[in-house]
FIBA-531914 format. One record per residue (C-alpha): x, y, z. Coordinates in nm, 2 decimals. Example, Ala and Ser with C-alpha at 12.3 -4.5 7.8 and 13.67 -1.06 7.14 Angstrom:
<<1.23; -0.45; 0.78>>;
<<1.37; -0.11; 0.71>>;
***
This chain:
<<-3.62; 1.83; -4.62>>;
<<-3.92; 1.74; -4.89>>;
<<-3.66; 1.59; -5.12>>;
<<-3.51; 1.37; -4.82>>;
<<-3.84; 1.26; -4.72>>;
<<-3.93; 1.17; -5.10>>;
<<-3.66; 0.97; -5.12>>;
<<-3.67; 0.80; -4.77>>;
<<-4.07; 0.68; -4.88>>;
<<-3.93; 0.59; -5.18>>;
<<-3.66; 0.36; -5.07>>;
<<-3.89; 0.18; -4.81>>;
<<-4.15; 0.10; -5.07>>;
<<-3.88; -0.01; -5.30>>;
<<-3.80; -0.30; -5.00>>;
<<-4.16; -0.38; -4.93>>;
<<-4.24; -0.42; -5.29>>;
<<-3.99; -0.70; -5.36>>;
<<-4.04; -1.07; -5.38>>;
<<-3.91; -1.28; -5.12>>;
<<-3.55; -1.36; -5.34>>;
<<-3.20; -1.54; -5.27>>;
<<-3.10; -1.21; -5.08>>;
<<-3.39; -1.27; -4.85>>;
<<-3.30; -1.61; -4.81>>;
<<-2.95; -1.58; -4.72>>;
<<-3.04; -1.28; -4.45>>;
<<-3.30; -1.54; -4.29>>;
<<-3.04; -1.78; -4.29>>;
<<-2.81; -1.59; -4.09>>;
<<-3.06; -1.45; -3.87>>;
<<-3.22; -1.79; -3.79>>;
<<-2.84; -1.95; -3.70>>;
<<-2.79; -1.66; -3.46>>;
<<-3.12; -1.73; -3.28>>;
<<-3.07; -2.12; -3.27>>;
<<-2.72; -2.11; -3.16>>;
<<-2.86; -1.84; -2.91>>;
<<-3.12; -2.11; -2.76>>;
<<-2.87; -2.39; -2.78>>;
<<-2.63; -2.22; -2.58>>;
<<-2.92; -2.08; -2.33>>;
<<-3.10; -2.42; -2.31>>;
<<-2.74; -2.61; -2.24>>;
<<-2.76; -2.51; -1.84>>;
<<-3.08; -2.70; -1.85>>;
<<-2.95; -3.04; -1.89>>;
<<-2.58; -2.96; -1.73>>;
<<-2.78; -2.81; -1.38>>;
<<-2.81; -3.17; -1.20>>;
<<-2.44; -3.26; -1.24>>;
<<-2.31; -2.91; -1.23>>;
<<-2.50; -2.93; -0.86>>;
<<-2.35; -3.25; -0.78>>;
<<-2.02; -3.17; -0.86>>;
<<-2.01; -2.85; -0.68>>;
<<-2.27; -2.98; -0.40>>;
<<-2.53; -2.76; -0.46>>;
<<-2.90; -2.79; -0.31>>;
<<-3.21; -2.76; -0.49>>;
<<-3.25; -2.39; -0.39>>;
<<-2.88; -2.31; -0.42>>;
<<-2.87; -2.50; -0.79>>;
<<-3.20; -2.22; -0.86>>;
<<-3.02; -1.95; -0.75>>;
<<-2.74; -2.05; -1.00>>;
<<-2.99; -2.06; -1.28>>;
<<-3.12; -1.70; -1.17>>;
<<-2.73; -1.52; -1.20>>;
<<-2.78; -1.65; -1.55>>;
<<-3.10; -1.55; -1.62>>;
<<-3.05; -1.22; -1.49>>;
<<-2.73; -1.14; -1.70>>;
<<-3.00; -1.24; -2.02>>;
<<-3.23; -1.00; -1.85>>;
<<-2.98; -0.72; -1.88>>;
<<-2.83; -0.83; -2.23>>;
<<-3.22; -0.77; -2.35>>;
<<-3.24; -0.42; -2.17>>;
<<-2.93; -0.31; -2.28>>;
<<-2.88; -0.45; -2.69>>;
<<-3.20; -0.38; -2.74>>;
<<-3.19; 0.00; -2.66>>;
<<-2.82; 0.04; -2.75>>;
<<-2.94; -0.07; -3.11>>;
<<-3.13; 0.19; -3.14>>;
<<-2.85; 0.40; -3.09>>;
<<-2.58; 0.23; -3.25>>;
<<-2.75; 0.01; -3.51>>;
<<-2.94; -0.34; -3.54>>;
<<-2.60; -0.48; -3.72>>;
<<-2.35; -0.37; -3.49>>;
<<-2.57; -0.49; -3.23>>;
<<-2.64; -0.82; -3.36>>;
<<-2.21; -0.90; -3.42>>;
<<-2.13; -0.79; -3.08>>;
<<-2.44; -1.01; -2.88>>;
<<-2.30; -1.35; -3.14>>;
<<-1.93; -1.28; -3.01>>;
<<-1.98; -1.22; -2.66>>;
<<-2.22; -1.52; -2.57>>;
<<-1.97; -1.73; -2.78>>;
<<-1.68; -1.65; -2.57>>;
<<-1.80; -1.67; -2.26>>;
<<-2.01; -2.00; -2.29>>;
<<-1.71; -2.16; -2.42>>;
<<-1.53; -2.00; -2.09>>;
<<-1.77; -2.16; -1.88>>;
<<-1.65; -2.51; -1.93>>;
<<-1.31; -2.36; -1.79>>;
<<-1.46; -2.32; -1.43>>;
<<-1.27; -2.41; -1.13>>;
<<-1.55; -2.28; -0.85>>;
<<-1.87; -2.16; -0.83>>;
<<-1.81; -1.85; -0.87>>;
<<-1.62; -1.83; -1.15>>;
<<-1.91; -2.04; -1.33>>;
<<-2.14; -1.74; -1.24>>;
<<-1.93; -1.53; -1.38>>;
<<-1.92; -1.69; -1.70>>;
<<-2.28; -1.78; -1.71>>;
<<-2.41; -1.36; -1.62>>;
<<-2.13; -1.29; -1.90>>;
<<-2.24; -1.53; -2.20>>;
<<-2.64; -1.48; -2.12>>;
<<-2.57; -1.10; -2.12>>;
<<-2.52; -1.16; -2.49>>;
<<-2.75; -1.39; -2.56>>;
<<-3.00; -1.21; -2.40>>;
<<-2.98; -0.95; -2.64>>;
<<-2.94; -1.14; -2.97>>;
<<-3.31; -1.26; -3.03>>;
<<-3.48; -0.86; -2.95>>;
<<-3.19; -0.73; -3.22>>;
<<-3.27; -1.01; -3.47>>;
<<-3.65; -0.99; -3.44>>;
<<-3.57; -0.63; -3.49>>;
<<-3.40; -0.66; -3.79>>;
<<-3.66; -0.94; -3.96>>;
<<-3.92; -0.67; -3.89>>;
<<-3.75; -0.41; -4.03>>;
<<-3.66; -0.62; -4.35>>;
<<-4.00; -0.77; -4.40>>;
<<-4.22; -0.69; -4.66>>;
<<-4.57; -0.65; -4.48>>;
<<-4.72; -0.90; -4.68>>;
<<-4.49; -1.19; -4.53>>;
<<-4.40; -1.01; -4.20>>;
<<-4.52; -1.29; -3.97>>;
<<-4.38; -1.55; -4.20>>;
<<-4.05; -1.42; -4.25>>;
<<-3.97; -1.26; -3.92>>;
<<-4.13; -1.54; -3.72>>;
<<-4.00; -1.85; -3.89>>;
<<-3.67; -1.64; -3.81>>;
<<-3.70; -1.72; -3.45>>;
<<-3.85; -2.07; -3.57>>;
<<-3.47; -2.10; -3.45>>;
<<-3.50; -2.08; -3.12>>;
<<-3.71; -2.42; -3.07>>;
<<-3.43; -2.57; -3.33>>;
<<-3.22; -2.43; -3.09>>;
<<-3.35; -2.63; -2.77>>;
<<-3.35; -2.98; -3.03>>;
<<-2.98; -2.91; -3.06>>;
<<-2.94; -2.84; -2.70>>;
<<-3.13; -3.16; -2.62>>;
<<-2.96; -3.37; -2.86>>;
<<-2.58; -3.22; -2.73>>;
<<-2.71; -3.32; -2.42>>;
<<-2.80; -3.68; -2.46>>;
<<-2.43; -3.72; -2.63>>;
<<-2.17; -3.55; -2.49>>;
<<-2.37; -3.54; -2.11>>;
<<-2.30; -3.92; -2.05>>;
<<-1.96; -3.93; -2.21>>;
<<-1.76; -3.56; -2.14>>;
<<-1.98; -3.45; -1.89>>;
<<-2.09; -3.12; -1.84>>;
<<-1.78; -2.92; -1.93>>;
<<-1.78; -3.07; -2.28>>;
<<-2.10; -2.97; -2.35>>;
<<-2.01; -2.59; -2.32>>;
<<-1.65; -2.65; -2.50>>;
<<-1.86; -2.66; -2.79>>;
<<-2.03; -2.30; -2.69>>;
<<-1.79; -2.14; -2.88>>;
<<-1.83; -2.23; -3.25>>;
<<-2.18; -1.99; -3.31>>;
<<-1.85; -1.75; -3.33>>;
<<-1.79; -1.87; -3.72>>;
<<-2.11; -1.64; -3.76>>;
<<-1.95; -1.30; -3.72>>;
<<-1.75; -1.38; -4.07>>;
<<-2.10; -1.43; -4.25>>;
<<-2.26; -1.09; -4.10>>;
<<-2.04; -0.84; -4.32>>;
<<-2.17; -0.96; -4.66>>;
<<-2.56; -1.10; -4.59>>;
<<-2.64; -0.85; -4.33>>;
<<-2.64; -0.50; -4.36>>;
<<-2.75; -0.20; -4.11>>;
<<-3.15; -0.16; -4.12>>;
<<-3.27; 0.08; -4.41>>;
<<-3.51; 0.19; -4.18>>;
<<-3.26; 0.27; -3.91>>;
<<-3.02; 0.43; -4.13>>;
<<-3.30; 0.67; -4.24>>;
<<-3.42; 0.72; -3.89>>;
<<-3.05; 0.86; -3.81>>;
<<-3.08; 1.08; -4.16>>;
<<-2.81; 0.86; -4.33>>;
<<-3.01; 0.87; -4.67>>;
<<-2.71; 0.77; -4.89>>;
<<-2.60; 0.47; -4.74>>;
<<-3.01; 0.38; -4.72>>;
<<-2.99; 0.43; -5.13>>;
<<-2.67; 0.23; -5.14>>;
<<-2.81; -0.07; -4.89>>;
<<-3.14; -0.09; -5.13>>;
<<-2.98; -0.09; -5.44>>;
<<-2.78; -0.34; -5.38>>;
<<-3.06; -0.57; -5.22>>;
<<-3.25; -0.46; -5.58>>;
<<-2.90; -0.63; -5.74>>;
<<-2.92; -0.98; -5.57>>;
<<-3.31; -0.96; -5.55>>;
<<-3.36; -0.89; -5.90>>;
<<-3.04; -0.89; -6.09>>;
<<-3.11; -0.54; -6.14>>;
<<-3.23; -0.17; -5.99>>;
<<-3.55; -0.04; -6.07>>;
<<-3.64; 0.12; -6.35>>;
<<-3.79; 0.47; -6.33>>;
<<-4.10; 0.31; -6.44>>;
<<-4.12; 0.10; -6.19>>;
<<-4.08; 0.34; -5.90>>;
<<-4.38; 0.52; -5.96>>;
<<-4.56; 0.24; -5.91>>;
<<-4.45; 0.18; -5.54>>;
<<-4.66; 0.29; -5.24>>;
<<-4.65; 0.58; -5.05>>;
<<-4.53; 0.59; -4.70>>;
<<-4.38; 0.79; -4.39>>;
<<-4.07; 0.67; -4.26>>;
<<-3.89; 0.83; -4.01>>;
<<-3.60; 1.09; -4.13>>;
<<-3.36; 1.25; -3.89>>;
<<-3.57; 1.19; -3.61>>;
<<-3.38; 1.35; -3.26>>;
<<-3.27; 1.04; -3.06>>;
<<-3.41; 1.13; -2.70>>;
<<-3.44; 0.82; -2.40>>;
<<-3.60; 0.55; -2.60>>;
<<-3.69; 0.40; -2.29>>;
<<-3.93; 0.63; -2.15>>;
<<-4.09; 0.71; -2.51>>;
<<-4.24; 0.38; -2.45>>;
<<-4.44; 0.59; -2.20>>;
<<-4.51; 0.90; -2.39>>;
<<-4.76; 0.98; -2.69>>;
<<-5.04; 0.72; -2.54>>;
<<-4.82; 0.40; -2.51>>;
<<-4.86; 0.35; -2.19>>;
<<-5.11; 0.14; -2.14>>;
<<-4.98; -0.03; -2.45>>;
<<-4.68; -0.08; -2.27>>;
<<-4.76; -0.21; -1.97>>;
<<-4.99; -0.50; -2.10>>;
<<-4.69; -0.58; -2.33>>;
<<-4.49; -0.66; -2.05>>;
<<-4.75; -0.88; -1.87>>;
<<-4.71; -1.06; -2.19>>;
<<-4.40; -1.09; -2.16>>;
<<-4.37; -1.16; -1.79>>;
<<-4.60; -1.45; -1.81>>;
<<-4.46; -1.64; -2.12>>;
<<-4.13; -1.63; -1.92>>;
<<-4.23; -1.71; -1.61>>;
<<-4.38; -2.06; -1.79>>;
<<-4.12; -2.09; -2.06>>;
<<-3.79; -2.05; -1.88>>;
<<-3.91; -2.23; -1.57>>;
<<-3.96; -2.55; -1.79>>;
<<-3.68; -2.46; -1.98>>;
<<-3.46; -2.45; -1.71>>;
<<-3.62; -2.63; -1.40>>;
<<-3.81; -2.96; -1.58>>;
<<-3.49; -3.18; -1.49>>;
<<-3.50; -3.11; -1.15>>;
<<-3.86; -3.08; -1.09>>;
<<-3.93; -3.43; -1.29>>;
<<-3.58; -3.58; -1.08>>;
<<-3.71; -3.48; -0.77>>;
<<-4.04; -3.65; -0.88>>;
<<-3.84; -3.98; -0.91>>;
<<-3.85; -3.94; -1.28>>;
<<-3.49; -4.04; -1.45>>;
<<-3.31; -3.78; -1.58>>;
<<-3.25; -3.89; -1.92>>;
<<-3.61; -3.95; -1.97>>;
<<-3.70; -3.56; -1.82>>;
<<-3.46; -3.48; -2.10>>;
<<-3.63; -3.69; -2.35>>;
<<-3.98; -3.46; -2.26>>;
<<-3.80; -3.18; -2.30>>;
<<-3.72; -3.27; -2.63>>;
<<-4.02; -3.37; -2.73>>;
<<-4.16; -3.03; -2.61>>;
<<-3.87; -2.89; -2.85>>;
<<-4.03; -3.06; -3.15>>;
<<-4.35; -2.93; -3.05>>;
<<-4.21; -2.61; -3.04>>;
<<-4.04; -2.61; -3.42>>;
<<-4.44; -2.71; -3.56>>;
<<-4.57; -2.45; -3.30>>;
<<-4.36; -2.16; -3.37>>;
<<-4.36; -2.22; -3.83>>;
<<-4.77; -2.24; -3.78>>;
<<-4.82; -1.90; -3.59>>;
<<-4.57; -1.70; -3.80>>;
<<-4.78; -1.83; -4.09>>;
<<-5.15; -1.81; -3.92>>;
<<-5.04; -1.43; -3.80>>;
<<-5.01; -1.37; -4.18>>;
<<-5.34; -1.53; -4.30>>;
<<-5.57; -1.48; -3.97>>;
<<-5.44; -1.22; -3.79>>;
<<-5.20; -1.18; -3.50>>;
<<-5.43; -1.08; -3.21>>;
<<-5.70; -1.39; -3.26>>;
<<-5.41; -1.64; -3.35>>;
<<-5.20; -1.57; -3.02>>;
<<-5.44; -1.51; -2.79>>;
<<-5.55; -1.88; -2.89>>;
<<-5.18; -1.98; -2.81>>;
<<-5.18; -1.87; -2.46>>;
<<-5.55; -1.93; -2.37>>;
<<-5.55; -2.26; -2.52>>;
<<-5.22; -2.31; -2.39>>;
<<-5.27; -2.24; -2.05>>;
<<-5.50; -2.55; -2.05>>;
<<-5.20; -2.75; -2.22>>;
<<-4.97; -2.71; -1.92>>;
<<-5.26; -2.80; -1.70>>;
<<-5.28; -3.11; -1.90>>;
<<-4.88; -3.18; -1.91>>;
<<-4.92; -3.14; -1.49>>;
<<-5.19; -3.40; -1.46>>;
<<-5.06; -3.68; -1.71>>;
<<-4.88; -3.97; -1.67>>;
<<-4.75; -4.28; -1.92>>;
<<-4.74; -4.22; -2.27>>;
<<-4.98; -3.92; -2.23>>;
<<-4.71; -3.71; -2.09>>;
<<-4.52; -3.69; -2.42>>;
<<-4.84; -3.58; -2.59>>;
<<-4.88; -3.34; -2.35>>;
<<-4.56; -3.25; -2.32>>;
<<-4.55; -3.20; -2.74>>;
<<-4.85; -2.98; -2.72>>;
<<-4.69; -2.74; -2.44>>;
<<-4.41; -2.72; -2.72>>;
<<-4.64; -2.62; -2.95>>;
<<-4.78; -2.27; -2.77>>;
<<-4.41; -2.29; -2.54>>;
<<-4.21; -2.15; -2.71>>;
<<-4.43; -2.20; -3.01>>;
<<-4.60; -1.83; -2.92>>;
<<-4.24; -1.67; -2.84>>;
<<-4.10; -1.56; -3.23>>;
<<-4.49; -1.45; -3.32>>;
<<-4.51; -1.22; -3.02>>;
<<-4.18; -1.07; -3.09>>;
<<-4.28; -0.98; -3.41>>;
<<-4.61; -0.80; -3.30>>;
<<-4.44; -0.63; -3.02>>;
<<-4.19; -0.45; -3.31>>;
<<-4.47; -0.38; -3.51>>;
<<-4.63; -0.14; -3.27>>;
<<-4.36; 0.10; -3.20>>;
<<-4.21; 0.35; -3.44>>;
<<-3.82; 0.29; -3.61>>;
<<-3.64; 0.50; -3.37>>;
<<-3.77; 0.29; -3.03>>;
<<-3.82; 0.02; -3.19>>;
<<-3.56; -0.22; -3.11>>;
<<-3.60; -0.05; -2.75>>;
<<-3.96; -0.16; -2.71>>;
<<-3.87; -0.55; -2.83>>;
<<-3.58; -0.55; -2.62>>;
<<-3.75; -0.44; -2.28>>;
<<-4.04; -0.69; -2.43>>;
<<-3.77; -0.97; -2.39>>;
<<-3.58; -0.83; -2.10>>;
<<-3.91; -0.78; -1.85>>;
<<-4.02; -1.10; -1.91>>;
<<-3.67; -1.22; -1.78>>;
<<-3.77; -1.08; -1.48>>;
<<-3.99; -1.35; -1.41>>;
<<-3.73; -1.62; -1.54>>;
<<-3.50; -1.51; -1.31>>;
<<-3.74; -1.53; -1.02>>;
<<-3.90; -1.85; -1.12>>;
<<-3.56; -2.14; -1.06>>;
<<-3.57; -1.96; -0.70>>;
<<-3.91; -2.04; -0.63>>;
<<-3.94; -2.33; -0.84>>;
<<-3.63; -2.46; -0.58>>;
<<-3.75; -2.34; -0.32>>;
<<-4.13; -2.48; -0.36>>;
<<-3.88; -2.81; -0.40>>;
<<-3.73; -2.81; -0.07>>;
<<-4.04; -2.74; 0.07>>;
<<-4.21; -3.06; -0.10>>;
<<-4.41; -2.88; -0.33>>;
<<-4.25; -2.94; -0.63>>;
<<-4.56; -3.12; -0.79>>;
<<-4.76; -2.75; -0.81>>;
<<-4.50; -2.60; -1.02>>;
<<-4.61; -2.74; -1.32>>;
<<-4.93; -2.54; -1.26>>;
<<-4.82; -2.21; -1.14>>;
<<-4.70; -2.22; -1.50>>;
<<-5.05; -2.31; -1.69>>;
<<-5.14; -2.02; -1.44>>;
<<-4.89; -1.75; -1.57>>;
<<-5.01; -1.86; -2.00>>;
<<-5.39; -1.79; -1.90>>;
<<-5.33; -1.43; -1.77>>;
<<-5.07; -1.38; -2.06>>;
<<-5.37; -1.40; -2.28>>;
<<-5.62; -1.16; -2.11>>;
<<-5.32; -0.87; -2.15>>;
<<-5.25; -0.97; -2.51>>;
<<-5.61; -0.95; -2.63>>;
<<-5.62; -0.63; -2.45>>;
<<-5.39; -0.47; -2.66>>;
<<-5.65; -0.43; -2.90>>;
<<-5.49; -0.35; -3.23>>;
<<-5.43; -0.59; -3.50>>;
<<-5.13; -0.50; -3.75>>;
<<-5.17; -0.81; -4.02>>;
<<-5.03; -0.73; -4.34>>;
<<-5.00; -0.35; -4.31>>;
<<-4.65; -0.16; -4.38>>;
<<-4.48; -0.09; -4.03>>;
<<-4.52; 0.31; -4.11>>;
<<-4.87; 0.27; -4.20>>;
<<-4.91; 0.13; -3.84>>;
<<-4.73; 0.41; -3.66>>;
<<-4.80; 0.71; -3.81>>;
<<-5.14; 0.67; -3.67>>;
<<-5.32; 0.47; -3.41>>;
<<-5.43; 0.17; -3.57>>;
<<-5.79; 0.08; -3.53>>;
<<-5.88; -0.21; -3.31>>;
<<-5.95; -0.55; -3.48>>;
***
């Protein structure tokens, strides 16, 4: 058992010593298409909601409530890939989330009633769902500790890339194939599954978590290869640091280890993080059209702020995964929420030209906050619940973007559609009281280094 654990330290030093290399590259590649396609594909309904509801007479209330089946199959995907994974692996996971929102967004173009389109829609967002916990998963686990936040959170820089492309599919194919054309072209993030055999392999540290040393060896050696050009010398190896991974460890419910061992306040504030970044974000995402139509507001132009907000995002989300690095993740997003709970504020009161600057900022901490979070979230659990913890990070919060269309519709119908905007700077402000209460700062350390023991607050 000494000689297993040896060789498990060994192996994850060997990954957290190495430079960022072409292998690294071409896994970030990978990873980053899954995540925009992901967002593309989520952000789509968006744009499509107004004629979808005018084609299949829907109210404001009843088009919200169409949103919601959505949301909720996304709510489940999270729940389910992400504890599955730790189960049945982060790369197994992350092929099987790709090919099932794929298939079934391209199905939803084929939808003769409403309730076939729900169908569709719980279907493809029950893949999606999970695809962004299993990818931040796997960044984590890949990252050297040094570049963590940059590597792992540019990652999921995809996801505001992800709402450009949706916006710009939008603007084209909207006005000329309508709706159904616009999720015809759901289907090609499928190409991606033909990539994941030779530039993603399972997680080292999951493989070792499961006792599966030899293929661990295997999988580093022949990162070394494409990394270096070469394996380490035995030199070299004595020169890496010493850590604790996780060997053979008993797989038990993941779920309610994330409330055994002291993680349960942990826990809890997590997903009050969680809960109100998606309350905000996927109530923009997904209502803005309608609320900004029902406001008189053309719906091209509510398109054209969301876009905006898009290209916010991109700048927001590449700045916090490299501030986490430099200044430390707890002071650098507890500034995104706080300050960005003032940002919405602002984006509710404007009008003219001041709402795209608004609207650019509210990018910038919305979804800019989103990959960084994600990333701080897997840092704090241990390899065998860890893809469990970020997937119930994502999948909580989905409780509240599930909820939100409803009430966002519903506050329509009733004529207050103009509060929604802040109810959402609302949900951002007391996002950043639970993450500052988390109290522990992880920057730069080695993931075991953080779990083995409780970190020290910053």
């Amino acid at each position: 058992m000494q000689i297993n654990e040896a060789k498990s330290a060994e192996l994850v030093a060997r990954l957290e010593t190495l430079p960022f290399s072409k292998w690294h590259r071409n896994f970030f590649i990978l990873g980053f298409l899954g995540v925009m396609f992901d967002a593309a594909d989520f952000a789509l309904f968006g744009a499509a909601l107004p004629p979808i509801a005018r084609e299949f007479g829907l109210g404001p209330a009843q088009a919200g409530l169409m949103a919601t089946v959505g949301l909720v199959g996304a709510f489940v995907g999270a729940l389910f890939w992400g504890t599955v994974s730790d189960y049945i692996g982060r790369r197994t996971s992350f092929s099987a989330t790709i090919g099932i929102f794929a298939l079934f967004t391209g199905l939803v173009a084929t939808s003769w009633n409403v309730a076939s389109l729900a169908v569709f829609r719980f279907l493809s967002n029950f893949g999606l769902g999970g695809e962004v916990p299993v990818t931040a998963t796997l960044g984590a686990e890949f990252s050297p500790g040094r570049i963590r936040g940059a590597m792992a959170g540019n990652m999921l820089t995809a996801f505001p890339v992800g709402l450009i492309v949706a916006a710009a599919l939008s603007l084209t194919i909207l006005p000329t194939f309508g709706w159904r054309g616009l999720f015809a072209v759901g289907i090609v993030p499928a190409v991606l599954l033909f990539f994941v055999r030779r530039y993603m392999p399972e997680s080292v540290r999951y493989l070792l978590s499961k006792g599966r040393i030899a293929e661990a060896e295997q999988t580093v050696a022949e990162i070394e290869r494409q990394a270096l050009g070469r394996e380490r010398t035995s030199d070299e190896l004595k020169a890496v640091p010493k850590v604790h991974p996780e060997v053979a460890v008993k797989t038990g419910v993941t779920v309610l280890e994330l409330f055994t061992q002291g993680r349960a306040r942990q826990t809890i504030l997590i997903w009050i993080v969680s809960f109100g970044f998606f309350w905000s974000s996927n109530g923009i995402l997904f209502m803005l059209p309608t609320i900004l139509t029902q406001q008189g507001i053309p719906l091209s132009q509510a398109i054209a702020y969301q876009l905006v907000q898009a290209i916010g995002g991109v700048l927001g989300y590449t700045a916090c995964s490299f501030w986490i690095d430099r200044y430390g993740r707890r002071p650098v997003l507890f500034l995104y929420y706080f300050v960005g709970a003032f940002f919405h504020l602002w984006f509710a009161m404007s009008s003219g030209f001041t709402t795209f600057i608004a609207a650019f900022l509210v990018g910038w901490v919305n979804p800019g906050v989103y990959g960084s979070t994600g990333v701080y979230v897997g840092e704090l659990h241990p390899t065998h619940i860890r893809a469990t913890a970020v997937g119930w990070f994502f999948g909580i919060g989905r409780i509240g973007s599930f909820l939100v269309p409803t009430v966002v519709g519903i506050m329509i119908a009733y004529g207050l559609g103009k509060y929604t905007l802040y109810m959402f700077a609302v949900s951002f402000f007391i996002a950043s009281l639970a993450l500052l209460a988390i109290g522990i700062e992880t920057k730069g350390r080695i993931l075991e280094e953080i779990t083995e023991a409780k970190p020290a607050a910053a």
